[in-house]
C-alpha positions in Angstrom: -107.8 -19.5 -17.7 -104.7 -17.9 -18.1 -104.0 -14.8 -16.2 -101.0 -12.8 -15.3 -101.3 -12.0 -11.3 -99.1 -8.7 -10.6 -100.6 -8.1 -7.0 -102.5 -10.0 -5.1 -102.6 -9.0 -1.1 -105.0 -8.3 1.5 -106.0 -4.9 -0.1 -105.6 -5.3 -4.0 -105.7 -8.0 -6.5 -104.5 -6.6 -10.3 -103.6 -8.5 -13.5 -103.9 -8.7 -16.8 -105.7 -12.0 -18.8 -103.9 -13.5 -21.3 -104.8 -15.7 -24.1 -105.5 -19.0 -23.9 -106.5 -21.4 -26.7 -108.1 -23.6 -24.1 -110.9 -20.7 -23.4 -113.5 -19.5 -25.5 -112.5 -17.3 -28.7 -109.0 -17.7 -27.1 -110.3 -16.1 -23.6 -110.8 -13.2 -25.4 -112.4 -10.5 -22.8 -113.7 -7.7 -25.4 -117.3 -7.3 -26.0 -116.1 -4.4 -28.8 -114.0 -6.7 -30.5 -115.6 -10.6 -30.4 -117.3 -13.4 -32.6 -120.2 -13.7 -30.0 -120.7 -11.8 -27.1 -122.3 -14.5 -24.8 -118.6 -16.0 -25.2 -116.9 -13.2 -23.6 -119.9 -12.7 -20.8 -118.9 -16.3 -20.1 -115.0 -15.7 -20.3 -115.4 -12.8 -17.9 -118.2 -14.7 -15.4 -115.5 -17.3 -15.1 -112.7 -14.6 -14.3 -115.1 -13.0 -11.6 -115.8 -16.3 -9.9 -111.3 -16.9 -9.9 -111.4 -13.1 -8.8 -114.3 -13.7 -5.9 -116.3 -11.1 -7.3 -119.7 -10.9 -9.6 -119.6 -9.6 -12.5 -121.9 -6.8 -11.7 -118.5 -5.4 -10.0 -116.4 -4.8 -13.5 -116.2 -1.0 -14.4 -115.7 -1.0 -18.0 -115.0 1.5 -20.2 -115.7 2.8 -24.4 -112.0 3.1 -25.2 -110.9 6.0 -27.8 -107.2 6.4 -27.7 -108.3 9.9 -25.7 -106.8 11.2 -22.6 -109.8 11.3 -21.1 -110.5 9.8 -17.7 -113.2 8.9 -15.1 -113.5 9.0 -11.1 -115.3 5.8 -10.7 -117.8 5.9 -7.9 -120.4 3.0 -7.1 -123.1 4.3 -9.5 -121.3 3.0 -12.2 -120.9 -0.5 -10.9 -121.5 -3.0 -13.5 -121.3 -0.8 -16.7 -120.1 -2.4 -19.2 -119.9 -5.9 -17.7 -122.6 -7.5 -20.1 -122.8 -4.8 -22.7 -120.9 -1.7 -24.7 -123.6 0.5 -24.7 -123.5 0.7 -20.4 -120.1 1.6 -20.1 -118.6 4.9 -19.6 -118.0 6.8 -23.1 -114.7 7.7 -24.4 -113.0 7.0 -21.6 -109.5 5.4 -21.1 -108.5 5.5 -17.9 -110.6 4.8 -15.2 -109.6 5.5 -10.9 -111.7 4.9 -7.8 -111.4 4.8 -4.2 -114.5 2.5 -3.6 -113.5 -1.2 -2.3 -114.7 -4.3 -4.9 -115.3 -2.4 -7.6 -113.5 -4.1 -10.8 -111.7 -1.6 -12.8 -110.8 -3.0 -16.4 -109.0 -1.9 -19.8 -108.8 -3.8 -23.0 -105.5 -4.1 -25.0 -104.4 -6.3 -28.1 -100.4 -4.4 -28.5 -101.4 -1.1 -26.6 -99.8 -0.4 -22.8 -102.2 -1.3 -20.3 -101.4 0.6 -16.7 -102.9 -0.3 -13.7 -101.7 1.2 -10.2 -103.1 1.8 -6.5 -101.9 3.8 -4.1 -101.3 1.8 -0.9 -101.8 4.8 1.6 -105.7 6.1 0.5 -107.0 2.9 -1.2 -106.9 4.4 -4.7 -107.1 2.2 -7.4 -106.6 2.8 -11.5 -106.2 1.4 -14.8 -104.8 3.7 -18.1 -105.2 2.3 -21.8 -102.6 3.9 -23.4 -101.8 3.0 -27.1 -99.3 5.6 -28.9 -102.0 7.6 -29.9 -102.9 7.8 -25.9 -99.3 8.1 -25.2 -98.2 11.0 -27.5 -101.9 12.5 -25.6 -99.6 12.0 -22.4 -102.6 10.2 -21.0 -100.5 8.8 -18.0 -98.8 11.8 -17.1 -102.1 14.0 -17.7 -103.9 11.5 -14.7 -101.7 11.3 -12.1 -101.2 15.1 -12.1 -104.6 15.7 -11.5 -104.7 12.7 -8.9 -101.8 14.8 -7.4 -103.6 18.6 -7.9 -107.2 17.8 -7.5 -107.7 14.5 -5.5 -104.4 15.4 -2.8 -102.7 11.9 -4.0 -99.6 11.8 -2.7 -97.8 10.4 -5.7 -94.9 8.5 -3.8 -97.3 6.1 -2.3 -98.4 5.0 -5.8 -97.4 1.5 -7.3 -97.5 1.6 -11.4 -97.7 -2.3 -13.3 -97.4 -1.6 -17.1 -98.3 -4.6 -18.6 -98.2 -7.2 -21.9 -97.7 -5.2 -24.7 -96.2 -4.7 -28.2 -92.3 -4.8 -27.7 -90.0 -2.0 -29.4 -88.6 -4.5 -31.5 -92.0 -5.3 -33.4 -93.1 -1.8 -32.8 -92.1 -0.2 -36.3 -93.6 3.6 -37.4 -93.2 5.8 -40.3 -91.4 9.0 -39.8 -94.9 11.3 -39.2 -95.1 8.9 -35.8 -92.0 8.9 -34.8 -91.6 13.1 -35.1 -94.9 12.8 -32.4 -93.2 10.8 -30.0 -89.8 13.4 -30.6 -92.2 16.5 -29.7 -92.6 15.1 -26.2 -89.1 16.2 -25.6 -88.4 12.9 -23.3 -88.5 9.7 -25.8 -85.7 10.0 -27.9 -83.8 7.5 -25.5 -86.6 4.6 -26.0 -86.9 5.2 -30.3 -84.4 3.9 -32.8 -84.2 4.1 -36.8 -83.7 1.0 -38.7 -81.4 1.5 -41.2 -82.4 -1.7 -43.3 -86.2 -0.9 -43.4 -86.0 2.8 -42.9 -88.8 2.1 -40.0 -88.2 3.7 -36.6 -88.9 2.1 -33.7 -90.3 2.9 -30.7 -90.5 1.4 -26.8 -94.4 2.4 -25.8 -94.0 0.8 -22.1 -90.7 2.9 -21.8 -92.1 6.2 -22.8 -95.1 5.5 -20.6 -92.9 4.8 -17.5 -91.4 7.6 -17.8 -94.5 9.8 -18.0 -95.2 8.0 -14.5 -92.0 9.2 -13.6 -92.4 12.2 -14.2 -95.4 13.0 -13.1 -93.5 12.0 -9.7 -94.2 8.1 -9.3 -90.5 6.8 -7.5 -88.8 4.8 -10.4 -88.7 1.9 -7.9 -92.3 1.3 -7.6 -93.4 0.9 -11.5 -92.7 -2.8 -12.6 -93.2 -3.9 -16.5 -93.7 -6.9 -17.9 -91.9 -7.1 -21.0 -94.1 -9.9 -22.2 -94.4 -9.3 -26.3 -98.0 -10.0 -27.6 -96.7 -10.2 -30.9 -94.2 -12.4 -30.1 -95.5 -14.4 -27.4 -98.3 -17.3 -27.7 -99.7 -16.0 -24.8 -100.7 -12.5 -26.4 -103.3 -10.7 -28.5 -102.0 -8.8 -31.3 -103.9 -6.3 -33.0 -101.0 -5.6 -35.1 -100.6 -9.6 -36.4 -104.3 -9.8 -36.8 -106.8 -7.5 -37.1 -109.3 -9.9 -36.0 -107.5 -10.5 -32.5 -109.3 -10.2 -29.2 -108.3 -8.6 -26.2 -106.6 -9.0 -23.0 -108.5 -7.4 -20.3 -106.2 -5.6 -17.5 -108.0 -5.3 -14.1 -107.6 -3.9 -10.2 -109.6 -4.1 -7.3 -109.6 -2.9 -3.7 -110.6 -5.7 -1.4 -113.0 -4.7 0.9 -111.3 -5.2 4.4 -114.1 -6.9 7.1 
């Protein structure tokens, strides 16, 4: 199955799955959005068997463009795996300290974040469409990683994954004037003059809501795969119907 790797070391492993026409429904990996869920159960038994885990380790949440988010703590091990109505509710970012606990998000277009910081074992993922973006969901987490949970904010690696590019990105004016009020994304939106669209760079803005929240520019990566564009990606935007790519972290547990 095809998977994008973005860490994989003695403590973590994190990447996002991609699409893959060889897999069932595509490998989709969303029991929200699917033709039959026993196909995705199987999609993601066969990722936790290439990740070393069981699938009684993915954390999964509801996802509801909110900028709500979740301390993940062993009690919720397993929600979600084999059914919606187990995971945690309206909930898009989840975090955790606990060692092989999966943390996923599901995106088809929207930014999928994941991160750990390399000094306390913390690990996260952040679903953040432009309706979680313009929520500041990002920012809105790691400030309370740094007020509430003492992260120090400089030991913390961001990946911002697959997503829809800028370029196939197009919003009407009452979007575009949401992404201005943040007062730090006019540098990542442009107006086509042709179309009379504007459009706008989600992974950018998001970065820099990791930046300033005080994550060292350095130490956020993105991959600028399209999943319009690209074979390799679901796009809610191109088809309605599409599945979902699942982002994921864990913390290894170290013997």
């Amino acid at each position: 199955m095809k998977t994008n790797i973005y860490v994989n070391n003695e403590k973590f492993i994190a990447g996002m799955t991609m699409k893959d026409d060889a897999e069932l429904e595509f490998n989709n990996m969303a029991l929200h959005a699917c033709e039959n869920p026993k196909d995705i159960v199987e999609n993601r038994e066969k990722l936790a068997i290439f990740l070393n885990c069981g699938l009684d380790h993915f954390v999964c949440a509801n996802q509801t463009h909110s900028s709500n988010f979740h301390r993940v703590t062993l009690d919720d091990k397993g929600r979600g795996a084999i059914r919606t109505d187990s995971a945690i509710a309206d909930t898009d970012a989840l975090y955790t300290y606990e060692p092989n606990l999966l943390l996923c998000s599901f995106t088809a277009d929207c930014v999928p974040v994941t991160f750990y910081n390399e000094a306390n074992g913390l690990t996260g993922v952040i679903h953040s469409g432009w309706q979680g973006t313009i929520k500041e969901i990002s920012l809105k987490l790691f400030e309370h990683l740094k007020q509430f949970e003492q992260c120090n904010l400089s030991d913390v690696h961001v990946q911002i994954g697959a997503s829809l590019s800028q370029a196939k990105f197009e919003v009407d004016e009452d979007v575009y004037l949401k992404f201005k009020d943040l007062g730090y994304a006019d540098d990542f939106m442009y107006f086509n003059e042709h179309t009379h669209k504007y459009h706008i760079d989600n992974q950018l803005t998001v970065k820099k809501q990791c930046e300033l929240a005080g994550i060292p520019t350095e130490q956020i990566a993105i991959d600028q795969t399209c999943t319009f564009v690209s074979p390799d990606g679901f796009s809610y935007r191109q088809d309605k119907q599409s599945g979902r790519h699942m982002s994921f972290i864990m913390k290894r547990a170290i013997d």
